[in-house]
N, C-alpha and C positions, 0 to 999 in steps of 0.2 A: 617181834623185832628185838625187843629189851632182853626175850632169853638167849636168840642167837650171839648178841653183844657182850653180853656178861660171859658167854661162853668164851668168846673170843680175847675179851682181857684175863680170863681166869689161864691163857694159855701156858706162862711158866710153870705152871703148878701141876699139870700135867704132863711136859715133857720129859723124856727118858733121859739117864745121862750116856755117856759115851760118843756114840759116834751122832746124837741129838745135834741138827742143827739151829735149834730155837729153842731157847735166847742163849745159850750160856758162849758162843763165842760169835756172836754175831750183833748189830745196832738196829734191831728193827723198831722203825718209827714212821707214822703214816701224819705227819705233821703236828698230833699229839698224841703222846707215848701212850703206849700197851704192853709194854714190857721194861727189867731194868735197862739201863742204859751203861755203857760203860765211862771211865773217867774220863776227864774229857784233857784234851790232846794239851799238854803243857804249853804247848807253845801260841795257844789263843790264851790271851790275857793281855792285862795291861802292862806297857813298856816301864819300868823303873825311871822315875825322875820326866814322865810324860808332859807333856803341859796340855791344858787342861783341854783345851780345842780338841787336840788331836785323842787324846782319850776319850772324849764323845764320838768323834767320828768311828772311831775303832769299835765302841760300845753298837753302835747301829749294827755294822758289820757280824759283830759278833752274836746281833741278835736272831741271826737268821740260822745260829746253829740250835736245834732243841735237845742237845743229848745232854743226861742227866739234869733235868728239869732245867735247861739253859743254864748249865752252869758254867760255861763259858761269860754271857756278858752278864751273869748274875759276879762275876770275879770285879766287873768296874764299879759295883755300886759298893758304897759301908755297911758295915754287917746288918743294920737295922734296916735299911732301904731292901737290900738284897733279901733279908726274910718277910718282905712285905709286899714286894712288888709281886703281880702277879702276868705273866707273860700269855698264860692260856687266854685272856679277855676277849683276845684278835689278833687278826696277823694282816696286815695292809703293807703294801708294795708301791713306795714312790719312785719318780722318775732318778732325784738326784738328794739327797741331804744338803739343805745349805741352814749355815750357822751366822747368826750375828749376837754378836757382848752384846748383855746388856751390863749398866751401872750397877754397882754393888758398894758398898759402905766397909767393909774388914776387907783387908789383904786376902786372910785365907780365904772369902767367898770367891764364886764367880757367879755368872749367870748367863745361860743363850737361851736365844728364840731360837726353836729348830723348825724350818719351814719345808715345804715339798709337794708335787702336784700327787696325789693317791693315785694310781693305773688300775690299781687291783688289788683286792680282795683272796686270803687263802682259805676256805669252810672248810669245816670237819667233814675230816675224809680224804682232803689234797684237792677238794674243786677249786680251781680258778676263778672268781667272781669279779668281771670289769667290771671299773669304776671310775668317776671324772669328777673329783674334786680335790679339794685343798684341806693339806695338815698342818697346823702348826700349835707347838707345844712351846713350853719353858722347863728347861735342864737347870738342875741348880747345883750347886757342887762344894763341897768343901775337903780340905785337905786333914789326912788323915795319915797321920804317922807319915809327917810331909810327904805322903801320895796324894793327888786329888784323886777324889771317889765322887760319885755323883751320889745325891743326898733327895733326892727329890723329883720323880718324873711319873708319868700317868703307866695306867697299867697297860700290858697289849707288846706286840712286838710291832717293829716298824722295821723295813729295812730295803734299800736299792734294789732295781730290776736287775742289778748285775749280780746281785749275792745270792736272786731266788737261781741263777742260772747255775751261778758255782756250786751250790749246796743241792738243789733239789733238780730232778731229773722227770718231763711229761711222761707216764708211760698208760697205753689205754688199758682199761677192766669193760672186759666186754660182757652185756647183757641182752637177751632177744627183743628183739620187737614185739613191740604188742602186738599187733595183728598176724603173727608170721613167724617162722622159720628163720630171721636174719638177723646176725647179730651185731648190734650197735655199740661205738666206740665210745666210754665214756673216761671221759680224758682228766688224771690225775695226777701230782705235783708229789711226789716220794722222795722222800730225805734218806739217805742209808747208803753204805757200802752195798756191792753187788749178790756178795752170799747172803742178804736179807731179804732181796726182794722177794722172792718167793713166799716168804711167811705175809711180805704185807700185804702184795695183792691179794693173796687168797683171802685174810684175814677183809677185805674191803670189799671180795665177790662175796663176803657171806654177809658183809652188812646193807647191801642193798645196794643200787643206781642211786646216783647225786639225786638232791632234790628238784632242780633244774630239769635232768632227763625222767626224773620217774615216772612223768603223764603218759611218753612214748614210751615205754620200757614196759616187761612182766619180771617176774622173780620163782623160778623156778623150785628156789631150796625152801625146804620146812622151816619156819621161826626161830623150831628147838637146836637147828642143827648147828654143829661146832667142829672144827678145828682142834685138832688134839697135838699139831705139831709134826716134827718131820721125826720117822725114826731106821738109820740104816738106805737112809734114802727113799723112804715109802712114805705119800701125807697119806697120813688115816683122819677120817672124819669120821664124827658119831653122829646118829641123831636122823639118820634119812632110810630106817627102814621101812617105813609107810609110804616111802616114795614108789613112783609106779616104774617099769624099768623103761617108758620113754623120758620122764624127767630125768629120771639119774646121765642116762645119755645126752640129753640135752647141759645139763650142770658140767658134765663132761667135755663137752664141746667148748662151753665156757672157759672152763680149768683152764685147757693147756692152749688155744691159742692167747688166751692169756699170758700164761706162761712163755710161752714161743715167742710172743713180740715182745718181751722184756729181753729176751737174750737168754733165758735158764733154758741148759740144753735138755734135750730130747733124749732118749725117750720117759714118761713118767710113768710111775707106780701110785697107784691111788687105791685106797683101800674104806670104805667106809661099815660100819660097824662089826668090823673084824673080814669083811669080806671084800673082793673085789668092786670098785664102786658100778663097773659096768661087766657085768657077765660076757663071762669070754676074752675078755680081754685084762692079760695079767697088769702088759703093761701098754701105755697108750700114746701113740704120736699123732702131730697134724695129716696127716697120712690118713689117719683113718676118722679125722672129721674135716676133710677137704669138702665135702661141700659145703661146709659152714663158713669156711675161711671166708672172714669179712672184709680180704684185703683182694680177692680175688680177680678185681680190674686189674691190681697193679699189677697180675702176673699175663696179662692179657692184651691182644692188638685187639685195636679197638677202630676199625671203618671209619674213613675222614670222606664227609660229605662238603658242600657249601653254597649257596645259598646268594646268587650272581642274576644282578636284573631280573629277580622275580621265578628265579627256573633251579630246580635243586639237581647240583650236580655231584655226581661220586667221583671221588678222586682219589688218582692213585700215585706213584710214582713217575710217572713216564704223563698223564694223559688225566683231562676233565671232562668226563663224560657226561649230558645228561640224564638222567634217569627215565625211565621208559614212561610213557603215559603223559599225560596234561601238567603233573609236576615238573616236569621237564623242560616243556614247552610250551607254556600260557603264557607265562609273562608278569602273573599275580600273585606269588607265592611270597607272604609280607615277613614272617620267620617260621621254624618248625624245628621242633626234636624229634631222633630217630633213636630205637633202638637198636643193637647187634643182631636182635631175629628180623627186623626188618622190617619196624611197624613204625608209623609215622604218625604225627599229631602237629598239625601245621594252620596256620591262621592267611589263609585267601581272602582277597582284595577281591568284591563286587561291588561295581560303583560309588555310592555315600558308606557304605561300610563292611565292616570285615566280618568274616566267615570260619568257625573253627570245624576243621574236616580232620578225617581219625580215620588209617586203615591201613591196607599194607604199604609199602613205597610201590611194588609195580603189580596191584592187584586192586582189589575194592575199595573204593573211598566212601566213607556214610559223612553225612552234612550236621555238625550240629547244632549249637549256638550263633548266633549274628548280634552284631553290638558294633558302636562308631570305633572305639579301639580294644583290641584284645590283645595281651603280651602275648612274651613267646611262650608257648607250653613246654611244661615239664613233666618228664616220667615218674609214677612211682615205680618201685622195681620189679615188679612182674611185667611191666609192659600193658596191662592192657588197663591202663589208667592214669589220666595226663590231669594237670594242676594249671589255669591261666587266671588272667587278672582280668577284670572287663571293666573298662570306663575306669581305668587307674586306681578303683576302690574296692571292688567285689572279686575276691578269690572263689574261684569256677571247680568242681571237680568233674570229669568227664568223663563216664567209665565205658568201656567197648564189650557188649555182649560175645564172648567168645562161638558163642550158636549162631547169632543171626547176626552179630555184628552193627545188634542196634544202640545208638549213644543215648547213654542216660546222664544227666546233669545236673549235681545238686549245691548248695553254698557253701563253703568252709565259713566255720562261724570264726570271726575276726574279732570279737569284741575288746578284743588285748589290743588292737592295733589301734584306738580309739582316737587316745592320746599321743597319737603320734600324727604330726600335718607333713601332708604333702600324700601326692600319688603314687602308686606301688606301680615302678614301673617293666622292675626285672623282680621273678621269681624262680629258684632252681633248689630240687628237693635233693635233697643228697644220696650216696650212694645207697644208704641202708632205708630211707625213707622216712628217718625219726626228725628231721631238721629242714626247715626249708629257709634259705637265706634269701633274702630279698633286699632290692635298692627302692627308699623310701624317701622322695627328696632329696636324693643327691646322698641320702646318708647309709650306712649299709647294716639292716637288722639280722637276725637269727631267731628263727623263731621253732619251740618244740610241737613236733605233730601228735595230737591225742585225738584217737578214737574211741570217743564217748559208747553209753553203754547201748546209747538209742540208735547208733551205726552212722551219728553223724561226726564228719572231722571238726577240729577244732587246733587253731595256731594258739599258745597260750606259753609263757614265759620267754618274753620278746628280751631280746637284749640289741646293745651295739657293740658289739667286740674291736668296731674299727673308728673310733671319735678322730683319731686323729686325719683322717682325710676329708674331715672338712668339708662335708657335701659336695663332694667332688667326684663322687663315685655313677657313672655312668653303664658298666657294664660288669659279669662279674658270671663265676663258674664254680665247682667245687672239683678239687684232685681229686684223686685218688686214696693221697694221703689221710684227709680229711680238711685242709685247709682248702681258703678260698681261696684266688685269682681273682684280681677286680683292677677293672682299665677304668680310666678316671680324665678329666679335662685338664688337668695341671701336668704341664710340660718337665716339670721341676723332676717329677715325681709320677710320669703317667703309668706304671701296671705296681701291684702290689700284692704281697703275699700275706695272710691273714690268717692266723690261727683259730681255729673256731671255736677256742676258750677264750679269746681275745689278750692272751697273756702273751701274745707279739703281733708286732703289725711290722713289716721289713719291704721295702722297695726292692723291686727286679732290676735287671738290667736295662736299659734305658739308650744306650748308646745312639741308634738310628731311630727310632721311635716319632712320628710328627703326632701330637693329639688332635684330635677324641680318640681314644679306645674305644669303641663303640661296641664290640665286640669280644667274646673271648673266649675260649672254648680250651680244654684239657681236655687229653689222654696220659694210660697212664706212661709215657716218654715224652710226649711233649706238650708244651703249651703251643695256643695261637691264641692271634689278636688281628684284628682289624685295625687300624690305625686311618689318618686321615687317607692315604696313598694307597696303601695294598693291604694284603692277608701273609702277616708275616708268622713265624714259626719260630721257636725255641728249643733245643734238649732240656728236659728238666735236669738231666745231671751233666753239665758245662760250666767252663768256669768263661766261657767267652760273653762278652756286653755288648753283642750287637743280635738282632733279630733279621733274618734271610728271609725273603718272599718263598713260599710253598713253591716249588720248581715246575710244577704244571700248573699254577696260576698266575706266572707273572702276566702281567698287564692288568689282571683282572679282580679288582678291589671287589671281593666279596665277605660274609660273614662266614666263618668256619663252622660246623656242626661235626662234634664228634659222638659217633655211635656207643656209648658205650653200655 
């Protein structure tokens, strides 16, 4: 990992000039520099004749720009502060800056308490790391060449959630799943102008998955390999002739949907030690790694079922039909997930307790587990393996012999969840399978999927990305996009959208809405939600605040189940 890295900052020194676009006309910065930086824009700095309050606040602001070793808010401190301070220490993300004087003794002193609630955390590399507590410092200041200059403050950068939104931009570096073929969105916070991003990401698929996703993630590229820079529009990498030519294709896969969800156009030239990185192909678009495409729902309908007094119905435009067989028509169907092929994993009511059955919606059912309560199961994404909760504390994994169709059963080990009180009583694994988000008391975690080497799973680097709702969190879904959907019992505030770095949490539309959300389900166009009344529905891309009853379910307040 250490040579890949050194490789990676050694990049100026190898790039070509002329039509090179890394570094010499470009800002690339991945939240701490690997290349020079250019001057930084005159017009950040402190205002002539400032009073001292508002040149601290401005100092915050200015802290959130890192070009040229921050030389921006390195401009409001005196020369001695500014060659001392050291801004690499940390980068922490408060809600709001507030300031109060303190008492001071000379005219030219000042002094403030800077206070603020901390949200988040930025790690090396642009991770997003939530966080719920309190900052407060002392700014001390003195005038200097009648300027006030601050004279005195800790090391680290600190600055508003509005400044990380102005300066830095999410954008995913995708990396495979451990077990599989499917590549996982690991979501990063990138400072730069648009002609850079390409050097950064790349520069960040070759240092590896956050620490956070590494449990579920693999790493396809050699240790040795490097980044040489762009030249004439071709990246050449060195360093990956030992690689086998399915990695190489796999790394390539990586590259450029990479690349493609940033916005850098299509098509690319990739060249690794003098040679094409993937044989046969000169140059290379999403085109020719669509089944990789890890956004793939979003370009897809996705089957709307629901889940009405016990009996699962498929629903269409026009008409709520049941579905054929005893799911249909029993009366005992307590909840279920379905896939797009058309396999179901559902938890059936027998007398004192419930029943998890697995098989197709209108063909075989196999019977497997029984317990007093069992969530609703979730798919991982081949479909022939569902995830429940039993008795609100034991995470189930439940897998379908694709031969005989016999169900095998075994524990997710939890021991990360330990410390955490209350019952797990929603669990939903995410599109790629690396993430399972769950409601835990009312509160909502995130947890990474690892499969250990002895083939058992394990949840293991728990977060709460959504503090702010308050245990209020009742039900809950994952997009497309990769955030969540989570319906909750506060009126105020009943659906919310959730980033699954937890560097936003934003209320939906609300307008008709009665709580509990009890319910909530996404495809990739729209939302639904149960609400106390009916099964209402949303576009995701509307700017309207009211939610419509599904048009062949009105009357009938059901849970929505989307296939997807």
């Amino acid at each position: 990992m250490k040579k890949r890295l050194i490789a990676a900052l050694a990049i100026p020194a190898l790039v070509l000039s002329g039509c090179s676009t890394l570094p010499n006309n470009s800002d690339p910065h991945i939240l701490r520099s690997f290349s020079p930086q250019p001057e930084v824009d005159p017009a950040v700095g402190p205002t002539p004749g400032q009073e001292a309050d508002l040149l601290v606040r401005e100092f915050y602001a200015a802290a959130a720009i890192p070009s040229s070793d921050y030389g921006a808010a390195r401009s409001f401190l005196s020369p001695e502060a500014a060659q001392n301070w050291d801004p690499e220490e940390s980068m922490r993300i408060v809600d709001l800056i507030e300031l109060t004087s303190q008492n001071t003794t000379r005219p030219d002193q000042r002094a403030f308490t800077v206070r603020g609630s901390v949200i988040g955390s930025i790690a090396s590399g642009g991770s997003y790391v939530p966080e719920n507590s309190g900052y407060e410092t002392t700014i001390r200041m003195e005038q200097v060449d009648d300027e006030w200059r601050i004279t005195d403050l800790p090391d680290g950068v600190v600055f508003e959630r509005t400044e990380l939104r102005n300066h830095y931009q999410p954008l995913p570096v995708y990396f495979y799943r451990q077990t599989g073929g499917v590549l996982v969105t690991d979501r990063r916070w990138l400072f730069g102008s648009q002609n850079s991003l390409d050097a950064q990401l790349i520069t960040l698929l070759l240092a590896g998955p956050s620490s956070r996703l590494a449990p579920a993630t693999t790493n396809v590229v050699p240790d040795d390999a490097a980044f040489l820079g762009i030249e004439n529009g071709v990246y050449n990498f060195a360093g990956m002739q030992n690689m086998s030519p399915e990695d190489r294709l796999r790394f390539a896969a990586e590259l450029v949907w990479t690349l493609s969800h940033a916005g850098i156009q299509e098509p690319y030239t990739v060249t690794a030690d003098g040679a094409p990185l993937v044989e046969n192909l000169e140059t290379m678009t999403t085109d020719d790694f669509a089944e990789y495409n890890p956004r793939v729902a979003s370009n897809s309908v996705a089957p709307l079922y629901a889940l009405h007094e016990g009996d699962i119905l498929q629903v269409s435009a026009n008409a709520a039909e049941p579905v054929a067989g005893g799911l249909g028509d029993g009366g005992n169907i307590e909840s279920a997930d379905i896939t797009a092929d058309g396999v179901i994993a559902a938890v059936r009511r027998e007398g004192d307790e419930s029943r998890f059955i697995f098989g197709d919606i209108e063909g075989d059912i196999e019977e497997g587990l029984s317990a007093e309560t069992i969530s609703r199961p979730t798919f991982e994404t081949a479909g022939q393996s569902a995830w429940t909760v039993v008795d609100g504390d034991e995470v189930m994994r439940v897998v379908r012999s694709p031969q005989t169709g016999e169900l095998t059963t075994t524990r997710v080990i939890t021991t990360d969840l330990d410390s955490i009180e209350g019952e797990i009583s929603v669990i939903r694994l995410s599109n790629s399978g690396a993430q399972a988000a769950m409601i835990i008391g009312g509160e909502v975690y995130i947890g990474v999927v690892e499969r250990e080497r002895s083939g058992d799973f394990r949840l293991t680097n728990i977060y709460n990305p959504a503090s702010e709702l308050g245990g209020t969190a009742l039900s809950l879904d994952w997009q497309a996009d990769g955030s969540l959907v989570v319906g909750t019992s506060t009126q105020e505030a009943p659906v919310w959208r959730v980033e699954q770095d937890g560097s936003s949490v934003s209320t939906l539309p609300s307008g008709n809405i009665t709580i509990p959300v009890v319910s909530v389900a996404a495809s990739p166009s729209t939302l639904y939600i149960t609400d106390y009344h009916a099964m209402l529905q949303l576009p995701v891309e509307t700017e309207s605040t009211y939610w419509r009853e599904v048009p062949s379910m009105q009357g009938m307040r059901s849970a929505p189940i989307v296939a997807n």
